[in-house]
C-alpha positions in Angstrom: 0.0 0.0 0.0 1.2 3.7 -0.7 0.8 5.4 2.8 2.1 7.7 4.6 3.4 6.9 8.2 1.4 8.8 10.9 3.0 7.4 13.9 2.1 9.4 17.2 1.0 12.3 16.1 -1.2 15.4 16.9 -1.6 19.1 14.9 -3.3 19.7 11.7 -2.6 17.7 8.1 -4.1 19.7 5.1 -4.7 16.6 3.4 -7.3 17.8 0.4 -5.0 17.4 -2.4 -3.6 14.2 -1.6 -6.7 13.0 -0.7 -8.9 13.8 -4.1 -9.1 16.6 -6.0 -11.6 19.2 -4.2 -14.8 20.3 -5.6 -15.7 22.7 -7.8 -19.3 22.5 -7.6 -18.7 23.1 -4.1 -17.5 26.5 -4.6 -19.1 27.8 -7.7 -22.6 27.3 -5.8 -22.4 27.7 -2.0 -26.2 28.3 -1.7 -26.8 24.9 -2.1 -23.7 23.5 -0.1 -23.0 22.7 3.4 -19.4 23.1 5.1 -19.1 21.4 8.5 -16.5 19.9 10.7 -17.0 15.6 11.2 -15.0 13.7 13.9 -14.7 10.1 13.3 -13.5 8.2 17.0 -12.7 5.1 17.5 -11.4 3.7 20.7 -10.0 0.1 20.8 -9.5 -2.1 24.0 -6.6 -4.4 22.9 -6.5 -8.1 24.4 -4.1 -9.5 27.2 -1.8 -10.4 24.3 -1.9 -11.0 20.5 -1.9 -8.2 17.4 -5.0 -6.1 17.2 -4.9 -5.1 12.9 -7.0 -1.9 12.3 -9.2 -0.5 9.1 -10.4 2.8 9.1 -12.0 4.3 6.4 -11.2 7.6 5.1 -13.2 10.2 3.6 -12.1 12.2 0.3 -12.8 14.7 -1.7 -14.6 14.3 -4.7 -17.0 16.1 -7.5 -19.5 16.3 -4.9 -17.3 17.3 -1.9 -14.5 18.7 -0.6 -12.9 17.2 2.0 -9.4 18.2 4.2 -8.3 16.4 7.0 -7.4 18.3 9.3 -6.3 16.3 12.4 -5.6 12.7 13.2 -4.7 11.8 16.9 -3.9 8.0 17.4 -0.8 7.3 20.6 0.4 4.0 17.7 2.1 4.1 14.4 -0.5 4.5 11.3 -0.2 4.6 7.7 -3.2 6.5 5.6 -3.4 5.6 1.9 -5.4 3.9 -1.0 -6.4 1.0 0.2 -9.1 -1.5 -0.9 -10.9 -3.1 -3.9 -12.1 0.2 -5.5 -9.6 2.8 -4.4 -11.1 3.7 -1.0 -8.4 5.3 1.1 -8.6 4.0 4.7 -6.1 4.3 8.3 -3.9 0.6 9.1 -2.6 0.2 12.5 -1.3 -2.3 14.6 -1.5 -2.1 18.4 0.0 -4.8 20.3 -1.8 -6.7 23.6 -1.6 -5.5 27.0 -1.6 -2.0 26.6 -4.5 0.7 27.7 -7.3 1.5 25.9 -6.1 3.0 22.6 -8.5 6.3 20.8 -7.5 7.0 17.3 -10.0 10.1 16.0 -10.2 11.8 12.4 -11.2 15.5 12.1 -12.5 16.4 8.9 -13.8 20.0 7.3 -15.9 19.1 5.0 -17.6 21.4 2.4 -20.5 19.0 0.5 -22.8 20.3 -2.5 -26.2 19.6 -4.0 -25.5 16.5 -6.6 -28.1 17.5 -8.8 -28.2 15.7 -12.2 -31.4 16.9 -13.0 -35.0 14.6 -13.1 -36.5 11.8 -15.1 -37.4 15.1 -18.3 -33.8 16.3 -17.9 -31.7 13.0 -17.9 -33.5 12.0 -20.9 -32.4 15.2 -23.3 -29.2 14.4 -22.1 -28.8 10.3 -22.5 -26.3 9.5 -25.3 -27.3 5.7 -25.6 -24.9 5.4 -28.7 -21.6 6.5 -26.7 -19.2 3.8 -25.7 -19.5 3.0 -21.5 -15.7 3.7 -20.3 -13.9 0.8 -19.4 -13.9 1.5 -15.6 -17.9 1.8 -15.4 -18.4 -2.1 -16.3 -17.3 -3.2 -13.3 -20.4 -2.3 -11.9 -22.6 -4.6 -14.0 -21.0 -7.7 -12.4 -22.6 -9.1 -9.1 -21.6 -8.8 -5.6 -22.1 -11.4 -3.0 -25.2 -10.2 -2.0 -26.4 -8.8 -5.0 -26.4 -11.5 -7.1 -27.3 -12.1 -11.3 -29.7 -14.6 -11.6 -33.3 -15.3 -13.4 -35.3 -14.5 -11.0 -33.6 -10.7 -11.2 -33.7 -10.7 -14.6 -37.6 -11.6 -15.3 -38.4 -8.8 -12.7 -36.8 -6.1 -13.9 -38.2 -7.1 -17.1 -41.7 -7.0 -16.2 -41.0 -3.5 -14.2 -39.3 -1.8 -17.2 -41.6 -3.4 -20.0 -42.7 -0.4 -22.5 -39.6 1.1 -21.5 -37.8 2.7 -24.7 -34.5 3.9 -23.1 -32.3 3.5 -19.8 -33.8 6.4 -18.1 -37.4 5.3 -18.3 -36.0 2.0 -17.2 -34.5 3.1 -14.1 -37.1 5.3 -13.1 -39.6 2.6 -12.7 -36.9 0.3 -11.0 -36.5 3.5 -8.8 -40.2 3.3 -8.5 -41.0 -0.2 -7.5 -38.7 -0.3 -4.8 -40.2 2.9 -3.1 -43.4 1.1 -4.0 -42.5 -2.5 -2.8 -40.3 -2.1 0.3 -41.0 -0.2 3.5 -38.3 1.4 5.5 -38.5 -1.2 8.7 -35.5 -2.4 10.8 -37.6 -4.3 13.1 -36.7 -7.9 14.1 -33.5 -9.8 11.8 -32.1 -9.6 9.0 -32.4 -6.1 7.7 -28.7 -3.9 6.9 -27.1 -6.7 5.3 -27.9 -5.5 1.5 -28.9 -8.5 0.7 -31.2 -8.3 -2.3 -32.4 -11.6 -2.5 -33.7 -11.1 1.4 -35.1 -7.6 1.0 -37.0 -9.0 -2.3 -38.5 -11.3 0.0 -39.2 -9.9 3.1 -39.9 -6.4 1.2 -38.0 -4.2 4.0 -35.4 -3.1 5.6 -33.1 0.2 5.7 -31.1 2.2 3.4 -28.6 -0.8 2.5 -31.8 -2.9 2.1 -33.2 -0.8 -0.3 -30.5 0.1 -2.7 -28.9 -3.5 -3.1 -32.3 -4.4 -4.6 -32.0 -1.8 -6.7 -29.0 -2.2 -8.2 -29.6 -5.9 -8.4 -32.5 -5.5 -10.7 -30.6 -2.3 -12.5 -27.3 -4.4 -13.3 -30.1 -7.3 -14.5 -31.1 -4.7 -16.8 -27.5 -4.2 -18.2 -27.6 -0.8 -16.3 -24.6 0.0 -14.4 -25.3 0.7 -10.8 -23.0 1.0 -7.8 -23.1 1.6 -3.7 -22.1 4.4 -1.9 -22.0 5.0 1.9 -21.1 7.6 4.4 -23.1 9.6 7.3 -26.0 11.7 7.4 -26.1 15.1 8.3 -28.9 15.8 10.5 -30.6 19.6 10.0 -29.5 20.5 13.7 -26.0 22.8 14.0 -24.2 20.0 16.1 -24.3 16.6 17.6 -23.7 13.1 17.2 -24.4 10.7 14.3 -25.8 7.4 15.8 -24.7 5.5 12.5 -24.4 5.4 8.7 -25.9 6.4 5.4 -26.2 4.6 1.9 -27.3 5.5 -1.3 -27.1 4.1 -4.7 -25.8 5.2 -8.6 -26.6 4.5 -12.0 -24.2 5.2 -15.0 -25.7 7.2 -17.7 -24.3 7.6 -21.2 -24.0 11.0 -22.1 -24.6 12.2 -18.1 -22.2 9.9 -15.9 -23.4 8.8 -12.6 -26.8 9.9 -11.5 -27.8 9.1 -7.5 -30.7 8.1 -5.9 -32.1 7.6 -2.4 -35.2 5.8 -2.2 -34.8 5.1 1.6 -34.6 8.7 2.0 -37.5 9.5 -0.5 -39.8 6.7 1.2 -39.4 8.7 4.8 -39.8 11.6 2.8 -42.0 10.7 -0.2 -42.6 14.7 -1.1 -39.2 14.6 -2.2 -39.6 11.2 -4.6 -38.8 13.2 -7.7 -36.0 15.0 -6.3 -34.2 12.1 -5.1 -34.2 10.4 -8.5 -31.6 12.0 -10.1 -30.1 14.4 -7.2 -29.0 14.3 -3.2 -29.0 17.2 -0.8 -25.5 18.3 0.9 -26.5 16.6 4.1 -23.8 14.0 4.0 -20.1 12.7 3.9 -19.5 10.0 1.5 -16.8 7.5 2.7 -16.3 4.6 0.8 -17.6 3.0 -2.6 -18.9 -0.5 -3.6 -18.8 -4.1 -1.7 -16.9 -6.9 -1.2 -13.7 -5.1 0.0 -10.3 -6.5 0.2 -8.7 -3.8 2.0 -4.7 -3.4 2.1 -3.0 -4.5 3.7 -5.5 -7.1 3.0 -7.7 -8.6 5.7 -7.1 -12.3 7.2 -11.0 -12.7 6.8 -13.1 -12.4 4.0 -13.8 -9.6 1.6 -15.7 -7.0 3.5 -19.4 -6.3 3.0 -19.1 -2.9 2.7 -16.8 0.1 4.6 -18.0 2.8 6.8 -17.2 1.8 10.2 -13.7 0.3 11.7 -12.9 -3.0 10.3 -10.4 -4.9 13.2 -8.8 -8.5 13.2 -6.8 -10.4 15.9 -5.0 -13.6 15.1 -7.5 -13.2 11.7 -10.1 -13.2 13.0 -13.0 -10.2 13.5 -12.8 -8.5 16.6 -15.2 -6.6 17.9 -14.1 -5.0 21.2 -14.1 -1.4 20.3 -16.5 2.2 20.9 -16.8 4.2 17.7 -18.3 7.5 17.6 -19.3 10.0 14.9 -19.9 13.6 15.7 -20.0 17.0 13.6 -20.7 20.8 14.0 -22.0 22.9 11.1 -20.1 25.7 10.1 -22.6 27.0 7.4 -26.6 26.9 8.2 -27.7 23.5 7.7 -29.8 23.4 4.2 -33.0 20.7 4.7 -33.9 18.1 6.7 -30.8 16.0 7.1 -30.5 11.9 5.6 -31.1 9.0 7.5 
């Protein structure tokens, strides 16, 4: 991996340029963008003896957002860099057994626009069906563990996209039929898994729920679609986070990627339209796609997705650790925040 040694370490790291190229967007229209700070805590509680191995992802900057990180405080050595299946840049330590309790935190500024790719009238002047997809997008039409190619995908999203001339009209009534089909519910089992197959089934579940099924039934449509996941922003000027955020993207010829978030539009359904085709600025994306190997790579096995610390002793999982997600708004917070 190409990192960069933290070690023990305190003061700020202007890390924007290493980390992604910033936003534009961002700063050519601030009316519609949000600019807050985000502190991402973890504290760890290593064992009598043995290697604890630590993952933490790492937020960057791209089209959408702007992202410097400004402190990290960890008491072990640590390397930041590009680290996993898709280019995700994460935080690796090692902390040896039989010391205290060991708190690595991450202080972000954060300055995150409207991704607004217009709606279903919009995307469709814009489509350029006849232009070759680039090389990098195909990826996304292959399946994932739990979002798997198979008949029973591939009749459905045929029946849901039948009088459907072009890919826009197609994944608007995918869009459609999961806000329709699945209600937001993370009652009981099961649910925040992304597995398609069980959220086709049960017909609920939470963001992850919702948004593998969709891009199950987008990629059986020859559609690429991929995952994305971060934190919500809540509409309140400071606080914690209690937990993550996930949302989903097509690839449109002619337009590039184009988000949704029908979780967020089922809690919300005034707001159906808008979120087909564009997201507010109350988030941080942190990580891309599923079935990470991370590097150095993990004992276990590839991980479902990446938004929270991933740890190992002796290679296995280990889950003795607090992690904590807080943020303070540094611009008026625009809307009612994701969830």
């Amino acid at each position: 991996m190409k990192a960069k040694s933290i070690g023990a370490l305190a003061g700020a790291f202007a890390l924007a340029v290493a980390l992604g190229a910033p936003s534009l967007s961002a700063a050519e229209n601030p009316a519609n963008a949000r600019t807050f700070e985000f502190i991402y805590e973890v504290t760890l509680k290593p064992p009598a003896s043995g290697t604890l191995k630590v993952w933490i992802p790492v937020a960057t900057s791209d089209a959408h957002q702007q992202v410097t990180l400004q402190d990290i405080s960890s008491p072990v050595p640590a390397e930041l860099g590009r680290g996993d299946t898709y280019g995700n840049h994460l935080l690796y330590a090692e902390i040896k057994g039989g010391t205290a309790p060991v708190k690595i935190s991450l202080k972000y500024q954060v300055t995150r626009d409207e991704y607004a790719q217009g709606g279903l009238s919009d995307l469709r002047r814009h489509e350029s069906p006849g232009d070759p997809t680039p090389a990098e997008v195909l990826r996304f039409l292959e399946p994932d563990r739990l979002v798997p190619l198979n008949d029973r995908f591939q009749k459905m999203a045929a029946d849901i996209t039948e009088g459907q001339k072009d890919e826009v009209g197609k994944a608007y009534a995918i869009y459609d039929y999961v806000f329709h089909t699945l209600r937001y519910d993370k009652t009981g089992t099961g649910w925040g898994r992304g597995d398609a197959m069980w959220a086709c089934d049960s017909k609920r579940g939470n963001c992850t729920d919702f948004h593998s099924l969709f891009i199950a039934l987008m990629r059986a449509e020859k559609i690429p679609a991929r995952f994305e996941i971060g934190f919500p922003l809540p509409a309140t000027l400071q606080g914690d986070i209690p937990g993550y955020h996930c949302w989903a993207e097509f690839y449109l010829n002619g337009v590039g990627w184009v988000p949704v978030d029908i979780s967020e539009a089922w809690q919300d359904p005034a707001r159906h339209d808008y979120l087909f085709g564009s997201l507010d600025p109350n988030r941080v994306r942190f990580s891309t796609g599923r079935d990470l190997t991370l590097s150095p790579p993990q004992a276990g096995p590839p991980l479902n997705y990446f938004v929270y610390p991933y740890v190992e002793l002796n290679g296995q999982p280990y889950d003795q650790f607090e992690k904590k997600f807080s943020f303070r708004d540094l611009t008026p917070p625009a809307g009612a925040g994701a969830h």
